[in-house]
C-alpha positions in Angstrom: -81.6 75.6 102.4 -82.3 74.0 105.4 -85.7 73.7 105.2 -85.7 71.7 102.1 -83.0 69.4 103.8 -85.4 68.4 106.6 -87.3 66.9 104.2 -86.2 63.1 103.0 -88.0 62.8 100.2 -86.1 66.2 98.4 -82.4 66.8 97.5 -80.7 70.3 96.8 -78.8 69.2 93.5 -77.5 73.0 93.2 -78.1 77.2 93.4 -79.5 78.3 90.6 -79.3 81.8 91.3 -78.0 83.8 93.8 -79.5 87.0 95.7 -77.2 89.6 93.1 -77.9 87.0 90.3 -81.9 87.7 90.7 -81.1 91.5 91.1 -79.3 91.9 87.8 -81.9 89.4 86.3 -84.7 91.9 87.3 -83.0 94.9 86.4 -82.7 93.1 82.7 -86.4 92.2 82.4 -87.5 96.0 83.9 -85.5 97.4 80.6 -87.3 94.9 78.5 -90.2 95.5 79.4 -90.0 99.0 79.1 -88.3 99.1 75.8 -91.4 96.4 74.3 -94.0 98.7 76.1 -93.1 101.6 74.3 -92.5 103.3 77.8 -94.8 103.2 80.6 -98.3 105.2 80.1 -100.9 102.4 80.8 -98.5 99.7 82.2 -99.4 97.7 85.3 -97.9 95.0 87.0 -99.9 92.3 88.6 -98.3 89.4 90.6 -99.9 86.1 91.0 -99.9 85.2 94.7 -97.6 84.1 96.0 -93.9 84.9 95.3 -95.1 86.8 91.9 -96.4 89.4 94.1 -92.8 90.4 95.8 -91.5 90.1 91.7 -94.6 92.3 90.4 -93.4 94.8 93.2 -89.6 95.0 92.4 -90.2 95.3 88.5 -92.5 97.8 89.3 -89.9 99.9 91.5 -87.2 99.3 89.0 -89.5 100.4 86.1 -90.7 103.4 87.9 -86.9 104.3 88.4 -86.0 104.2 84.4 -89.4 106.1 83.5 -89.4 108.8 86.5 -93.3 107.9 87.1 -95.0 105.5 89.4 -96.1 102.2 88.0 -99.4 100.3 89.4 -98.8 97.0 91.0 -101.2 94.7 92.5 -101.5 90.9 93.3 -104.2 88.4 91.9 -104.8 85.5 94.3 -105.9 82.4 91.7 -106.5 79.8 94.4 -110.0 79.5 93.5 -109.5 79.7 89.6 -107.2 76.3 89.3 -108.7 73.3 87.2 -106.2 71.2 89.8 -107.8 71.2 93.0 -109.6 68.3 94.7 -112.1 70.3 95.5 -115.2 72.1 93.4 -117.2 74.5 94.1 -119.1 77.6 93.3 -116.7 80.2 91.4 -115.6 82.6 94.1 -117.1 86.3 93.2 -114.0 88.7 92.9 -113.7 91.8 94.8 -113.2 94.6 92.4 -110.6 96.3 94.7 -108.7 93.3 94.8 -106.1 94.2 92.5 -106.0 98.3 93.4 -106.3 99.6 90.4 -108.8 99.3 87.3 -107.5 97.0 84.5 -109.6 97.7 81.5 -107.8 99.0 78.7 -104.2 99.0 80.5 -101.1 97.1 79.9 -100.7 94.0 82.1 -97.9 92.4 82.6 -98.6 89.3 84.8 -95.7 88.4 87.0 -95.0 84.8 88.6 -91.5 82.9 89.9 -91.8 79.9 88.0 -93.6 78.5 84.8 -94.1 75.0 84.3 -97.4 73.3 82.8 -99.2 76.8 82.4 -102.1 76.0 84.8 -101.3 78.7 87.1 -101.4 81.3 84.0 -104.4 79.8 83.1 -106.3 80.5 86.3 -104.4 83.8 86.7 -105.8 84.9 82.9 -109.4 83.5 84.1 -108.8 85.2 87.4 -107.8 88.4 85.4 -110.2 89.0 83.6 -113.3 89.1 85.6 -111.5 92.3 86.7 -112.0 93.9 83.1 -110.9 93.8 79.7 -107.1 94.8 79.6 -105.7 96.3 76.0 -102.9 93.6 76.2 -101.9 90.7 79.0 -98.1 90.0 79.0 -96.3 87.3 81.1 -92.8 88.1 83.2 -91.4 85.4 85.0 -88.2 84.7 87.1 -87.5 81.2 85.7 -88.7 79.5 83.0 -88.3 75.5 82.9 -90.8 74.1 80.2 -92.5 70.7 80.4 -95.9 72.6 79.6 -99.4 71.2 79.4 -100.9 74.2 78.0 -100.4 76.5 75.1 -98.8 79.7 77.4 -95.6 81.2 76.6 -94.2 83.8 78.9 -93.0 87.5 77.3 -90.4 88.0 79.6 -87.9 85.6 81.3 -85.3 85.6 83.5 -83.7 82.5 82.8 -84.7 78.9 80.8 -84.1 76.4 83.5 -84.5 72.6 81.5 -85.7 70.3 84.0 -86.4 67.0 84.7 -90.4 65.6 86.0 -88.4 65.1 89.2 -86.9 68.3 89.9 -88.5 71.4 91.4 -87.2 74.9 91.3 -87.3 76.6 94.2 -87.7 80.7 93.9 -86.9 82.1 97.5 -87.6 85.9 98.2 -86.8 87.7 100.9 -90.4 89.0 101.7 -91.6 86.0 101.8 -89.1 83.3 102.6 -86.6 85.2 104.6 -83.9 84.0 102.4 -83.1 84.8 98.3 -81.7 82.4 96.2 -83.4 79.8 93.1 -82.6 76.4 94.0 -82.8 73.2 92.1 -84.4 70.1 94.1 -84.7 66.5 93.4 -87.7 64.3 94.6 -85.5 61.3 95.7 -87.6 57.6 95.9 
């Protein structure tokens, strides 16, 4: 927390979630996703960089523990496929191995922390699919709190978060933040 407290123009208005909180919330969405996938045969998990990654990686743990067979996880980095950055240029040529494992005709879940306007998806769906043609593309995310700007709707979620324009969440893991907690923050004027 006290990294967002250096910072004067944010306020910690309350925890959201606690470490156990997001456990039990994972656990939830690993049985949900197994039960609408019918089991596990051509499932894969892909988190979008960054903190869908470490969620791809722990649904795919607790999935492979309910079904008794390893799931495929890998991690899409978008940062080249957004329609918000300042900057254009040429469309980056993706690297086949990228992901780790072939996509065409699997069952992809995408995996992110957050979803807001539905740019990232957007780009992660673009992103996606230069890799192949997967049977079916399914979104899992930690927290979902609305205010979209795009027609994406996620499959799985953790929790419905309503929020104001001038709150953030803040999805802290442990592998990449050292800490593991959801946060909501205020921009303050």
């Amino acid at each position: 927390m006290s990294e967002v407290a250096n910072q004067p123009s944010l306020r910690i208005k309350g925890r959201l979630m606690s470490a156990s909180e997001i456990e039990r919330t994972l656990v939830r969405l690993a049985h949900e996703i197994v039960e609408k996938s019918n089991g596990s045969e051509d499932l894969a998990l892909v988190g979008i960089k960054r903190r869908g990654v470490p969620l791809a990686e722990r649904l795919g743990k607790l999935i492979s523990s309910i079904e008794k067979r390893p799931i495929d996880t890998g991690e899409l980095d978008i940062q080249f496929y957004r329609d918000d950055l300042t900057t254009a240029g040429a469309r980056p040529t993706v690297n086949a191995g990228s992901i780790g494992f072939n996509v065409e005709g699997r069952d992809v879940v995408l995996c992110d922390d957050v979803l807001y306007t539905g740019r990232t998806i957007r780009a992660a769906l673009d992103a996606l699919f230069d890799y192949g043609r997967p049977r079916r593309v399914q979104l899992a995310v930690l927290i979902d709190r609305g205010h979209r700007e795009l027609p994406i709707e996620a499959t799985y979620i953790g929790r419905r978060v309503p929020t104001s324009s001038r709150e953030i969440i803040e999805v802290k893991f442990h592998e990449v933040d050292d800490d593991e907690q959801v946060l909501l923050v205020e921009r303050v004027d």
